[in-house]
C-alpha positions in Angstrom: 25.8 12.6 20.3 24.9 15.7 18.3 27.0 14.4 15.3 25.8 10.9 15.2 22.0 11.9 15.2 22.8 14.4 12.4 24.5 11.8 10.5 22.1 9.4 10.8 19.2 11.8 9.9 21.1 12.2 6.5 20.8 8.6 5.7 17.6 8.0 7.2 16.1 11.2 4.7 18.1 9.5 1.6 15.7 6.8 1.9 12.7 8.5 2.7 13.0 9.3 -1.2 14.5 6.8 -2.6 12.8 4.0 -1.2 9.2 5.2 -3.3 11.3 6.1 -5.7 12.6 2.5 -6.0 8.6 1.5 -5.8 7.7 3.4 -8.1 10.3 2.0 -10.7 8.8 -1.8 -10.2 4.9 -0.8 -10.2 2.6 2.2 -10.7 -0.1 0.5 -8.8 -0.5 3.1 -6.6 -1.8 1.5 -3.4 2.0 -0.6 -3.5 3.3 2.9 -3.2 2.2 4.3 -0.5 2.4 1.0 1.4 5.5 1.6 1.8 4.7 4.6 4.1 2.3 2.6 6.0 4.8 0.2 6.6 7.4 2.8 7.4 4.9 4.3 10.1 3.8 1.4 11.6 7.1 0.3 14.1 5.7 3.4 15.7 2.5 1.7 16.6 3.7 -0.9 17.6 7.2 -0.8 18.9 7.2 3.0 21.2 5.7 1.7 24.0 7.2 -1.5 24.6 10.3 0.2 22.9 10.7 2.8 26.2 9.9 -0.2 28.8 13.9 -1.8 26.8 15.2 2.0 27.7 14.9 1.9 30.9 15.7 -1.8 31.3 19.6 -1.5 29.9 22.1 1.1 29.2 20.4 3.0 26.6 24.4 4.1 25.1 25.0 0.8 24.0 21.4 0.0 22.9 22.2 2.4 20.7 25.2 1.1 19.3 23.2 -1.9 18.2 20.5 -0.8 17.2 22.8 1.2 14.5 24.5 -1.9 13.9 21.2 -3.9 13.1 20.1 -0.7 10.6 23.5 -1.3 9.0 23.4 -5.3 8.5 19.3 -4.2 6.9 19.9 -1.6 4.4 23.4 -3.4 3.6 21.0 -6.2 2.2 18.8 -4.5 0.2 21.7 -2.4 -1.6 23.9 -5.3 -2.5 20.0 -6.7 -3.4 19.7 -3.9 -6.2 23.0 -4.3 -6.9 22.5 -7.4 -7.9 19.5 -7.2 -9.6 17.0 -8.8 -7.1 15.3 -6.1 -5.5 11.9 -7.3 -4.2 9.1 -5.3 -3.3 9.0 -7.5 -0.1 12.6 -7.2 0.5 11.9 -3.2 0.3 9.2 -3.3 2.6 10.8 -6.0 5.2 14.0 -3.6 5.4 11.9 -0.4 6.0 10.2 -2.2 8.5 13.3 -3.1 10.2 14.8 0.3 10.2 11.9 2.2 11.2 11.6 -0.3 14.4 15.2 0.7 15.3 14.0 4.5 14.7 11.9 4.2 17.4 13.8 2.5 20.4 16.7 4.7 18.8 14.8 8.1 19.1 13.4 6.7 22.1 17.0 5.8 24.0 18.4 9.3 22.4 15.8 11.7 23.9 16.3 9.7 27.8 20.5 9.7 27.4 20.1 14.0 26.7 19.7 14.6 30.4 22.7 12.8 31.3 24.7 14.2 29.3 24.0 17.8 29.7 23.0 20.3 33.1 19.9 20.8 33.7 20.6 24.5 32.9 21.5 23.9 29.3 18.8 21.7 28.2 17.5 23.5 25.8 20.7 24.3 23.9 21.1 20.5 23.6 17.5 19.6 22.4 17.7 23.0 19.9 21.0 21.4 18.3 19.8 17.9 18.2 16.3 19.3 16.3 18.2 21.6 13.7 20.6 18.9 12.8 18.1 16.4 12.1 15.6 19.5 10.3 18.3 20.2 8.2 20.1 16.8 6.9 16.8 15.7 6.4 14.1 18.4 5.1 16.7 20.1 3.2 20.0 18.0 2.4 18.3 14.6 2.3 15.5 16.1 -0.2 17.4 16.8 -3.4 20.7 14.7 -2.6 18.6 11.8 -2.2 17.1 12.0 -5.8 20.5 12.9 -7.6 22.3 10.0 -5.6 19.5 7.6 -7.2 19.3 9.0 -10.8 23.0 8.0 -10.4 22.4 4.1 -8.9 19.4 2.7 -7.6 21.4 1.5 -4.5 24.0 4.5 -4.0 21.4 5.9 -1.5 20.8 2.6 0.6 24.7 2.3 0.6 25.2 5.7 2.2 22.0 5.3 4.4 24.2 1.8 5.5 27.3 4.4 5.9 25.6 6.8 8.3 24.3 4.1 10.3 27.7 2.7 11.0 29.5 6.1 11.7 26.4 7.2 14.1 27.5 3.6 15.9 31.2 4.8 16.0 30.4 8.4 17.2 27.8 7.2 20.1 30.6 4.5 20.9 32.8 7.6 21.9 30.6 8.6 24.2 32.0 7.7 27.8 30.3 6.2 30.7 27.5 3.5 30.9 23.5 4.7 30.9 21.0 2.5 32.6 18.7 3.9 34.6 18.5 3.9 38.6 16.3 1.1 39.7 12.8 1.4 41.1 14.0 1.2 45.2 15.8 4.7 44.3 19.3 3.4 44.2 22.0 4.4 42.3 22.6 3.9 38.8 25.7 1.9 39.4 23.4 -0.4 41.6 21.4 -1.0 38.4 24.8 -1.6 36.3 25.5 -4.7 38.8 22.0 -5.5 38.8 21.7 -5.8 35.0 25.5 -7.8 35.1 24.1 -10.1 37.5 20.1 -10.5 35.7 18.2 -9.9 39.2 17.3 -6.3 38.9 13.6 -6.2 40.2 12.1 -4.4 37.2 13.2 -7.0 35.1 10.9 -9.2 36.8 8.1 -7.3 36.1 6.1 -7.7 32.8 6.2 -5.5 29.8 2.6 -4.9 30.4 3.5 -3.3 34.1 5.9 -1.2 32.5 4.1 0.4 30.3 0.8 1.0 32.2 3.7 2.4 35.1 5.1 4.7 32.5 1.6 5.8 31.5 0.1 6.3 34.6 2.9 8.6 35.6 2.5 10.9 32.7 -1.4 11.0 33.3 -1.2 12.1 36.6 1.2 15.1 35.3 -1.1 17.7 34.1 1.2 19.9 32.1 3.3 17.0 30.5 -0.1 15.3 29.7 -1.4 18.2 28.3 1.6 18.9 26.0 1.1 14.9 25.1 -2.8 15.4 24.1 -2.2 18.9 22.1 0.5 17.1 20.2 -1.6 14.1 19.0 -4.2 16.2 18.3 -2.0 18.8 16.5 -0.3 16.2 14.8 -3.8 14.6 13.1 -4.9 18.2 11.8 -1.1 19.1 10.7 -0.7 15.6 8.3 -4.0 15.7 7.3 -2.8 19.4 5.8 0.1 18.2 4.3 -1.5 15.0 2.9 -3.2 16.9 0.5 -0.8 20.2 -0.1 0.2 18.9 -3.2 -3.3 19.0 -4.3 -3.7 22.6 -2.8 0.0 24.2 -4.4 -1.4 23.0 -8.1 -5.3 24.3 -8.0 -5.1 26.9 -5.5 -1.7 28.4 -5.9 -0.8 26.9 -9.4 2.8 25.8 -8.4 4.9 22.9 -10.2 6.3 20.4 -8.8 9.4 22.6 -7.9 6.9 25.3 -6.0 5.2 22.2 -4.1 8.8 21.5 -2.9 10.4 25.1 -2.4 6.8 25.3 0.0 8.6 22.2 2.8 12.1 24.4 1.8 10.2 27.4 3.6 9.1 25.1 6.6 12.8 23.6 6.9 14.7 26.7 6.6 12.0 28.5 10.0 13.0 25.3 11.4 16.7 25.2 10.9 16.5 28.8 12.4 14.3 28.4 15.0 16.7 25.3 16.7 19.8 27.6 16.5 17.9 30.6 18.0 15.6 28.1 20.4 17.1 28.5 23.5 17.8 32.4 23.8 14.5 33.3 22.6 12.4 30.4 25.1 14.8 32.0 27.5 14.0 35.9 26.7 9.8 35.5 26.0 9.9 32.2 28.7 8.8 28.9 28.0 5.0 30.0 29.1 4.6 32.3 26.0 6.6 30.0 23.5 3.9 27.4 23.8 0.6 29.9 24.4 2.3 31.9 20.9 3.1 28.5 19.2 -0.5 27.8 19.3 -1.4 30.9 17.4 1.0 30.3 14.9 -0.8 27.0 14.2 -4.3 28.1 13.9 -2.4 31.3 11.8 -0.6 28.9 9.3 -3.7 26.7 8.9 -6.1 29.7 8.5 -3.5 31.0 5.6 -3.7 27.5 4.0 -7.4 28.3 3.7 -8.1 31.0 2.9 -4.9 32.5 0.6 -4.0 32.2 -3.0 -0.5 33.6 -2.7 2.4 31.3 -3.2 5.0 33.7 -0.9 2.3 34.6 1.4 1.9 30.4 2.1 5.6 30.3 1.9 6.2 32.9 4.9 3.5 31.0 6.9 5.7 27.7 6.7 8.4 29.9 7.5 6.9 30.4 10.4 5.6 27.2 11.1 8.8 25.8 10.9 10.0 28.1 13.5 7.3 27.3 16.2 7.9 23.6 15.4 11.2 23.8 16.7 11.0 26.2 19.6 7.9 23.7 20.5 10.0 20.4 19.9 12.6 22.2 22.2 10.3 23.3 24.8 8.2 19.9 25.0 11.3 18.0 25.2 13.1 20.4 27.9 9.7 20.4 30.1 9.6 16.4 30.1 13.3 15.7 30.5 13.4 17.9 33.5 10.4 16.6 35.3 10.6 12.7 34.2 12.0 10.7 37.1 15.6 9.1 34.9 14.2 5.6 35.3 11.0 6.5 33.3 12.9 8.6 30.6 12.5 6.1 27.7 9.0 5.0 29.3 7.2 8.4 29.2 9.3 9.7 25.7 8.0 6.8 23.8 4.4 7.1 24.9 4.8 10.5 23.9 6.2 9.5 20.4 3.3 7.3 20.4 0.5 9.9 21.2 2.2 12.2 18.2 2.6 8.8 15.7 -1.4 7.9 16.4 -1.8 11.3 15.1 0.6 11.4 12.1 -1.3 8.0 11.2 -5.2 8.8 11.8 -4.0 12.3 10.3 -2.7 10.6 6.8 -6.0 8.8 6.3 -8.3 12.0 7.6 -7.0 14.4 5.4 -7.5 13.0 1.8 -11.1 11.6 3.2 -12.1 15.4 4.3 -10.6 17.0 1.0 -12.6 14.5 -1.0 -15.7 15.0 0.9 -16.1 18.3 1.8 -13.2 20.2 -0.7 -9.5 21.0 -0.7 -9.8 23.6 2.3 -11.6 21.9 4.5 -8.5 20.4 6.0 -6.9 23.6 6.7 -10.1 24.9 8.1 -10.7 22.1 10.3 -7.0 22.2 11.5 -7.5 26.5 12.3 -11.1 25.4 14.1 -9.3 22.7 16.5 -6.0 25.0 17.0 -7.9 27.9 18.0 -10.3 25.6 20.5 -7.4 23.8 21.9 -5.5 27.4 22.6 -8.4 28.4 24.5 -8.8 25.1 26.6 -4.9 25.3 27.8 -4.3 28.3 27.4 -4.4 28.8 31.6 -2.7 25.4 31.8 0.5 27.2 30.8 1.2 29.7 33.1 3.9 31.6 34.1 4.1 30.0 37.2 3.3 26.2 36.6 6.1 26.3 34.2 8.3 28.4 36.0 8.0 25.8 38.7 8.9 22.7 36.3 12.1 24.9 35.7 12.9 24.9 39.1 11.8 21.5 40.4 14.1 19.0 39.4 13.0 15.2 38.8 11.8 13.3 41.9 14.5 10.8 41.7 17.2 13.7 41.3 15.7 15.2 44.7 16.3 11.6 46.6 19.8 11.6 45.9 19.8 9.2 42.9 22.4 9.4 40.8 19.8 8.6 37.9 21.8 8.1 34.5 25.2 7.9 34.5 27.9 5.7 36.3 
């Protein structure tokens, strides 16, 4: 599992630069250019939700497996398209649209198959591993591979993007045992193997619509899992509004070049590559409770150093350390809501959360040039330290010592009944 997401993050950051790259050598216009990100983000919109109801309707293992497949079929077209000389801006955006709507039932299936596969006790090892590979293939391999690879061939990155694809489908494939979750009536998860074999499982007679709002409604009546949704859409808005416009801030404010603007995300990658490997020990040493109340500082810290500094390693360090509590957050939120989710609302309640945190990334994107333009090239980062530091005091008491220390300890509701939950 570990080495197919890691693979497949490789591939998946070789064409986060090649594919404007491949824009950008058909047009300078400049909205065409970064329509392609809007139509990279937009699966997220519209695909999580509905995305987590197919999770916990089949076994999420081989769902997987095809969705790699599909990816592979995609980006094999448009390489053999450049190839060939026919590479259509369409064709570009059609594929990315493709491959970003398997990202999401993908990342989706991935984050509710974890808890099956590992003890509850060791959760946190698993989600720190899963987080550094993907933070480093992509944030720091993908980055300068990805550009060599296309000063090379247009299509060598799209061909190894179609590579990774097809060994993460291999390496999942290995993976023994089937993965569809219990069914509703709390029986066991080889009840809802025969159930999907034989097409009469009842929550495949419900709608899409019931799913979802089930899923929702769950997560909503959680107060520390919703909380941890809410901070990170709101998080997420103020944190890509900042980077929106950081190239803007590394060559007025801090008079870096295009290799300072990058070397800044190489400071963020490296405290996040680090802070996965270490995640687990130090959640388990400072608990859980500080890891999120300290995160929060860190946030408001970073954004306030954005603001107010003019020193290229001073900024630098404060990524660092960004990148740090990113992961040790990534590892906590995704422990916390894989221990209390019931295993037949695993996809369900991951995917709304991957919705919450895309709504941000999106409203975020937009917000951060319109703020910069209006108001300057701070205000961003001192809107971003304003909400960080108000949202730290309003849940601060929501994560205690002993709420949290109580998730650890109570396992999932369907895990107390006796349901055997994920794995037959």
């Amino acid at each position: 599992m570990w080495a197919a997401a890691t693979t497949s993050a490789l591939g998946s950051g070789l064409s986060t630069i090649a594919a404007p790259l491949l824009v950008a050598s058909r047009t300078s216009d400049p909205l065409t250019v970064s329509a392609a990100a809007g139509v990279a983000w937009l699966p997220w919109l519209l695909f999580a939700l509905p995305g987590g109801v197919l999770v916990d309707r089949v076994d999420r293992r081989r769902l997987m497996i095809l969705v790699d497949w599909v990816r592979v079929a995609a980006m094999a077209v448009l390489a053999a398209a450049i190839v060939t000389g026919h590479p259509s801006i369409s064709l570009l955006y059609t594929v990315l649209f493709v491959v970003n709507t398997g990202e999401v039932v993908f990342r989706s299936a991935s984050q509710a198959l974890v808890p099956a596969l590992v003890p509850r006790e060791r959760l946190e090892r698993a989600n720190g591993w899963l987080i550094g590979g993907v933070t480093l293939m992509q944030q720091m391999v993908a980055g300068p591979l990805g550009g060599f690879l296309f000063l090379l061939a247009a299509s060598i990155p799209f061909f190894v993007n179609a590579g990774t694809y097809a060994a993460s489908a291999v390496l999942i494939g290995t993976v023994a045992g089937r993965y569809r979750a219990a069914p509703r009536d709390g029986g066991t998860a080889e009840d809802a193997n025969t159930a999907g074999r034989e097409g009469t499982a009842g929550e495949e007679r419900r709608s899409v619509r019931q799913d979802i709002g089930e899923g929702f409604r769950w997560l909503m009546r959680q107060r520390l899992l919703r909380t941890m949704a809410v901070l990170i859409g709101l998080l997420n808005l103020t944190l890509t509004a900042a980077t929106a416009v950081l190239v803007l801030l590394a060559r007025e404010r801090l008079h870096l070049g295009s290799v300072g603007y990058g070397a800044l995300f190489t400071c963020m990658a490296v405290g996040g590559v680090l802070g996965s490997v270490i995640g687990d020990r130090l959640i388990g040493w400072v608990t859980a409770t500080w890891t999120i109340r300290i995160g929060l500082l860190i946030e408001a810290g970073m954004h306030l150093a954005l603001a107010t500094s003019r020193s290229a390693w001073f900024i630098g360090f404060a990524l660092f350390a960004f990148g740090v509590h990113g992961s040790l957050w990534g590892i906590a939120a995704s422990s916390l809501r894989q221990r209390l989710t019931p295993p037949r609302m695993q996809g369900r309640v991951g995917s709304t959360n991957l919705f919450i945190a895309a709504g941000g990334n999106c409203v975020g994107a937009l917000l951060g040039g319109v703020v910069a333009a209006r108001f300057g090239i701070t205000a961003p980062y001192w809107a971003g330290f304003v909400l960080a530091i108000l949202v730290s005091a309003a849940t601060w008491r929501v994560f205690d010592r002993a709420t949290v220390d109580r998730a650890y300890r109570t396992p999932a509701p369907e895990e107390s009944n006796g349901a055997a939950g994920a794995i037959s």
